[in-house]
C-alpha positions in Angstrom: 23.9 6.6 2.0 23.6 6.3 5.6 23.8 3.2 7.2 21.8 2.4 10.2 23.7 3.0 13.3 24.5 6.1 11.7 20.4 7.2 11.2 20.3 6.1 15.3 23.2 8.7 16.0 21.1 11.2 14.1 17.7 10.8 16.3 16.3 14.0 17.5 16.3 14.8 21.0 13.2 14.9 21.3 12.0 11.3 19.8 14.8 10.1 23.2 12.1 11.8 25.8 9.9 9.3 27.5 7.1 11.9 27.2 6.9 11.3 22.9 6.8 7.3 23.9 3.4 7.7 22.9 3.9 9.6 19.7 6.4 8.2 18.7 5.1 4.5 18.9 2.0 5.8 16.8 3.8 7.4 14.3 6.0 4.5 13.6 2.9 2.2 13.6 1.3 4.5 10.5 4.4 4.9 8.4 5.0 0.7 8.9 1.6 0.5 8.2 1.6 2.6 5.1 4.5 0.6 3.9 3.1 -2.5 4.4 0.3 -1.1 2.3 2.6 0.1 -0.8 3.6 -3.3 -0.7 0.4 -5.5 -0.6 -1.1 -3.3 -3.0 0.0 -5.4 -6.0 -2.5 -7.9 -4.4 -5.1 -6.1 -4.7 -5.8 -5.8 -0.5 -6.6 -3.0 1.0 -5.2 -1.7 4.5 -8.7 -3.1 6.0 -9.0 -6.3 4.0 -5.3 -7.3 4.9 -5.5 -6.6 9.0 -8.9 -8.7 9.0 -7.0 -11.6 7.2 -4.3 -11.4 9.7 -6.4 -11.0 12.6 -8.4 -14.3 11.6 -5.7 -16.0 11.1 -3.5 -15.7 13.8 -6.7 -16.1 16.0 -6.7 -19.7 17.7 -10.5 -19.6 17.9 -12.7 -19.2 15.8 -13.4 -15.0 15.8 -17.1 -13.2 16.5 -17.5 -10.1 13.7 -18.1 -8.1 17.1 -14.5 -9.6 18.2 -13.1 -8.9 15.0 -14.2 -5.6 14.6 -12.7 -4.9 18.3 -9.2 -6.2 17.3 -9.2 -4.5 13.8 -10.5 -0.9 15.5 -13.8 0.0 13.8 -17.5 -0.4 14.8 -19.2 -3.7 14.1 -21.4 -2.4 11.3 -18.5 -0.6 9.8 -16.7 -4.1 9.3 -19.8 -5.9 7.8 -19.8 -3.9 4.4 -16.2 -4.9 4.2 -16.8 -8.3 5.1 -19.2 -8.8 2.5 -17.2 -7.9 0.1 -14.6 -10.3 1.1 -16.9 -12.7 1.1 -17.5 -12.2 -2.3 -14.1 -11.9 -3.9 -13.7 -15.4 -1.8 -11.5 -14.5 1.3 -13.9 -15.1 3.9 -17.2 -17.4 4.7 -19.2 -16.5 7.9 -21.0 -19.0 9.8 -23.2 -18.8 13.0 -21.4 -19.2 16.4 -21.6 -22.2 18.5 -22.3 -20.7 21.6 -24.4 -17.5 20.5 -26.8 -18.2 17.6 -27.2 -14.0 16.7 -23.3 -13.4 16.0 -21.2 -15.3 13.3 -17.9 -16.2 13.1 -15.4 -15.5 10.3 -13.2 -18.1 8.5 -10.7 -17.6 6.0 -11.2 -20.0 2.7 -8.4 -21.8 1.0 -7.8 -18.9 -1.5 -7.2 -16.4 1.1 -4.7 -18.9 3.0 -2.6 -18.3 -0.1 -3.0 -14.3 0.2 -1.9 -15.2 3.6 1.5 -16.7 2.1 2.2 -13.5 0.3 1.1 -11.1 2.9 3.8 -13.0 5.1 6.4 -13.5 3.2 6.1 -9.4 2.3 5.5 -8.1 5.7 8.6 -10.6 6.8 10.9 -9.0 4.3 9.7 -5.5 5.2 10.0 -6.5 9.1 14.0 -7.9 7.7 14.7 -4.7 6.4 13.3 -2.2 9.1 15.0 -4.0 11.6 18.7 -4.7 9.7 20.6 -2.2 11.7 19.3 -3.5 15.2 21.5 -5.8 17.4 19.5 -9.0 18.6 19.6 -7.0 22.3 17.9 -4.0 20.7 14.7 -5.8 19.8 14.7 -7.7 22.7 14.7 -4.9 24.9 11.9 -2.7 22.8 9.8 -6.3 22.5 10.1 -6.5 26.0 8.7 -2.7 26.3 6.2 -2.7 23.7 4.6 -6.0 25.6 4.5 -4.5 28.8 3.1 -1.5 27.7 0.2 -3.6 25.7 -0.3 -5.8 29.2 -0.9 -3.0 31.1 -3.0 -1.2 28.7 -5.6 -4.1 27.9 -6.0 -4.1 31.8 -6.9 -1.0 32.0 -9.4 -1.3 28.8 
């Protein structure tokens, strides 16, 4: 088996072209997605269910459904349905918004706080090995790129 310098020796010319950036970066985003979804699976989350859990979570603030639905990619009324359902296996609770009584905010209850244990601890190990055969330089540099890219990109949005 090859290790992991040796898979970066073996890149196509093509994937090295700055013109692909974009390709490339979405196509690694859906298979580490995917992955992350063989994984979870045994926890009974969906792709959907898991990126709203991170989303709220990680959020500082308590999080609009229109916010929400922004950060996870899909029309407002296309997360409700799967909000409700969370809210009934006991993930989420929804309460109205301080400052705008017609939109709610969506919390996370303490038995999806432990789903967010797993999904870290997961994600973490799949993030460990994904990442093994990069030098500490390597990811600094692409962390470095991929966050300039996103800056400049939510400016122009």
């Amino acid at each position: 088996m090859a290790n992991a310098s040796d898979a970066r020796d073996e890149v196509p010319a093509w994937m090295q072209e700055p013109e692909y950036l974009g390709q490339l970066m979405t196509e690694t985003a859906r298979l580490w997605r995917s992955a992350l979804d063989r994984r979870l699976a045994p926890l009974g989350l969906s792709r959907a269910q898991w990126q709203v859990l991170l989303h709220v979570v990680r959020n500082r603030e308590p999080m609009t459904q229109k916010e929400l639905a922004r950060r996870v990619g899909v029309e407002a009324p296309s997360l409700v349905g799967l909000l409700d359902r969370m809210a009934r296996n006991g993930w989420i609770e929804r309460s109205p918004c301080d400052h705008d009584r017609r939109s709610k905010t969506v919390h996370l209850t303490e038995h999806a706080l432990g789903l967010i244990d797993q999904i870290e601890e997961i994600a973490g190990e799949l993030r460990r090995e994904l990442m093994s055969g990069l030098s500490r330089k390597e990811l600094d540099c692409c962390l470095r790129v991929l966050s300039h890219l996103r800056i400049e990109l939510e400016e122009r949005a």
